[in-house]
C-alpha positions in Angstrom: 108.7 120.4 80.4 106.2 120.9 77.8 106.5 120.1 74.4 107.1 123.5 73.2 108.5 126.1 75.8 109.2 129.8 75.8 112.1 131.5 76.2 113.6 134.7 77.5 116.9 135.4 77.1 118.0 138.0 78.4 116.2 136.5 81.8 113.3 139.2 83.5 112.1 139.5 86.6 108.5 139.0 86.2 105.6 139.8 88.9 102.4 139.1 88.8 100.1 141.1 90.9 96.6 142.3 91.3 93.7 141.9 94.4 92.6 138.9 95.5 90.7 136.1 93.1 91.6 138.5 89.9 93.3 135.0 88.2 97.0 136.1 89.3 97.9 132.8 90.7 96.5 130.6 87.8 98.6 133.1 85.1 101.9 133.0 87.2 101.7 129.1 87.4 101.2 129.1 83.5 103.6 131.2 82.7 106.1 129.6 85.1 105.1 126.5 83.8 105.5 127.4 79.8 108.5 129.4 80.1 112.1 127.5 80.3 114.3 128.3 83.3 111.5 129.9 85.0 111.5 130.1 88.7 107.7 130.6 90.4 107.5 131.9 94.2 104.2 133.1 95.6 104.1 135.4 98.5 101.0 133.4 99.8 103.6 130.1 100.1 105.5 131.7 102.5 102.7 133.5 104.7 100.4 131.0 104.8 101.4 128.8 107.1 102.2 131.8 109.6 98.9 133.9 109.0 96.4 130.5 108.9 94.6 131.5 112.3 94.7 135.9 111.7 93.2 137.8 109.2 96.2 139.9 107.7 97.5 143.3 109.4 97.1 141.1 112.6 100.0 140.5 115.0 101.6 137.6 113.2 101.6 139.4 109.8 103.4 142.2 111.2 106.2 140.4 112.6 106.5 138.4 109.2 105.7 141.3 106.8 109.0 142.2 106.8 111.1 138.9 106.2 108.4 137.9 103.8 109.3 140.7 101.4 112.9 140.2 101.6 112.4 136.5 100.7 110.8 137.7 97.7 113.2 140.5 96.4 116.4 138.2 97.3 114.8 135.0 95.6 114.1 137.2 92.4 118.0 138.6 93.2 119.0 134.5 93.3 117.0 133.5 90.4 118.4 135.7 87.8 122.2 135.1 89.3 121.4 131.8 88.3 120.5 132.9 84.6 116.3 132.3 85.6 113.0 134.3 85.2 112.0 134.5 88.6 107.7 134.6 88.3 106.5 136.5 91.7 103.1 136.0 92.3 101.7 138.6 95.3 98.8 140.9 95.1 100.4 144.1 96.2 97.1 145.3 96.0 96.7 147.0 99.2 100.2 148.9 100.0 99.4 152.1 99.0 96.8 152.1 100.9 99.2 151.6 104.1 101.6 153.9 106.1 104.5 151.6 106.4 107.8 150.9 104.7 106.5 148.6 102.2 104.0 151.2 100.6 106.4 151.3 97.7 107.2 148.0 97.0 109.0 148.2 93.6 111.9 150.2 94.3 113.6 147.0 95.7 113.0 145.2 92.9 113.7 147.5 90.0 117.1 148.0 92.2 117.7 143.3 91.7 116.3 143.7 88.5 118.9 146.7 87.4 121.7 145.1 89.2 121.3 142.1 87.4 120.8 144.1 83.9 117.4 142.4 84.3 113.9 143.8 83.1 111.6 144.2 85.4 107.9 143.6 84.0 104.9 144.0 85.8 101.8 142.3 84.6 98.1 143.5 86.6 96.1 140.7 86.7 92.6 141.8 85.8 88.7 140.1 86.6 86.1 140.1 83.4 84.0 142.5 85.8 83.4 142.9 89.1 80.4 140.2 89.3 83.0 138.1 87.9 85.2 138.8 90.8 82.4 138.5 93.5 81.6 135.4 92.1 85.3 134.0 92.2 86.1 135.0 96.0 82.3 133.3 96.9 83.3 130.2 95.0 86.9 130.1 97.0 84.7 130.5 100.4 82.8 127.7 99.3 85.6 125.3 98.7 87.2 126.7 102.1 90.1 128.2 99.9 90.6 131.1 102.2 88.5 131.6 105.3 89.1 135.3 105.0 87.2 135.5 102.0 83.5 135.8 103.9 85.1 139.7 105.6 85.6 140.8 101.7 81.8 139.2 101.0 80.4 140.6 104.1 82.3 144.2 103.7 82.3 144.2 99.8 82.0 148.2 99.4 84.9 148.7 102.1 87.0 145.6 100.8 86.8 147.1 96.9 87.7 150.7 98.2 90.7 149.4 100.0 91.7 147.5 97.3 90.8 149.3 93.8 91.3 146.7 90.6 93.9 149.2 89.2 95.6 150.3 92.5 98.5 152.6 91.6 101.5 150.9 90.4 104.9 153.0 90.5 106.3 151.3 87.6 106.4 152.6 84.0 106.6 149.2 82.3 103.2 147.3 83.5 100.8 144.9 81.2 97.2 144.6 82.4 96.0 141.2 81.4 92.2 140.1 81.4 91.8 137.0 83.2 88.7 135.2 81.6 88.3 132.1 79.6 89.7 131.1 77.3 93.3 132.0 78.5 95.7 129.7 76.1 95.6 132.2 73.5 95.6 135.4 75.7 98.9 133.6 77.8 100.2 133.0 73.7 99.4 136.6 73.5 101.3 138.0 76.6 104.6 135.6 76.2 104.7 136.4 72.5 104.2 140.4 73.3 104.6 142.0 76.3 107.2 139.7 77.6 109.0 139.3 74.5 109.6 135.4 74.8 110.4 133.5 71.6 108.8 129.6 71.4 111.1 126.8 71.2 109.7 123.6 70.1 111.0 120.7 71.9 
């Protein structure tokens, strides 16, 4: 644990969303890491390994779309039965663009989060700019993060209409958080305000 943590208490049920390479995964790791009793799961852990060989919306996906959502919404359900802040990291970036049952994800998990007397916060990961982005998803190409990422180079304009930096969220209690550097002082910033963690020094 770090030498000074944060704490919520009453526990949330925090997600952490926004389209690909906006800095969603590096915030949900720090804030999973800074906060006590925090429990992190990322919906690209559980795909991954299932989806390595097919773009998503292939054949694979849509047999695992399903069971990979309920992981999600029953870990979060888990996590704060055990008195944790589950941290959900998943993009949810292109649902509403989709004619399928999960087009409105956050019903299921306002319904954990109000079972459990939980808060559920939403915080939209946000790029400096859309150069920035660009930049960010040709870097993870380059370093072979995610072969996927040469479609969204090579169909940029189709890839950013299908997946808008604000796509709609149908949630009234969302932060959107800038993800550019320095991000110490802006993660200080969220904990302290939106999330309404107190710090505990060790």
């Amino acid at each position: 644990m770090p030498e000074s943590a944060w704490r919520i208490a009453p526990p949330i049920l925090c997600l952490v969303v926004g389209v690909p390479a906006s800095g969603k995964t590096v915030l949900a790791r720090e804030l999973a890491r800074r906060l006590a009793d925090a429990a992190y799961l990322s919906k690209d852990l559980i795909e991954t390994p299932f989806t390595d060989a097919e773009r998503v919306a292939g054949a694979t996906y849509s047999l695992i779309q399903g069971p990979t959502y309920r992981i999600l919404v029953d870990f979060a359900d888990v996590q704060l039965g055990l008195g944790k802040t589950p941290i959900l990291d998943a993009p949810f970036s292109i649902n509403h663009a989709r004619d399928d049952g999960y087009r409105d994800w956050v019903p299921p998990f306002a319904g954990v989060a109000r079972r459990r007397g939980a808060r559920l916060a939403i915080v939209r990961c946000l790029p400096p700019s859309e150069d920035a982005l660009k930049a960010r998803i040709a870097e993870r190409l380059r370093r072979n993060e995610s072969k996927w990422d040469a479609w969204k180079l090579a169909h940029w304009e189709e890839f950013r209409r299908r997946e808008p930096l604000r796509f709609p969220i149908p949630h009234d209690d969302v932060c959107e958080f800038l993800s550019e550097e320095p991000l110490a002082d802006k993660i200080d910033a969220l904990l302290s305000g939106y999330l309404r963690a107190s710090e505990a020094r060790a």
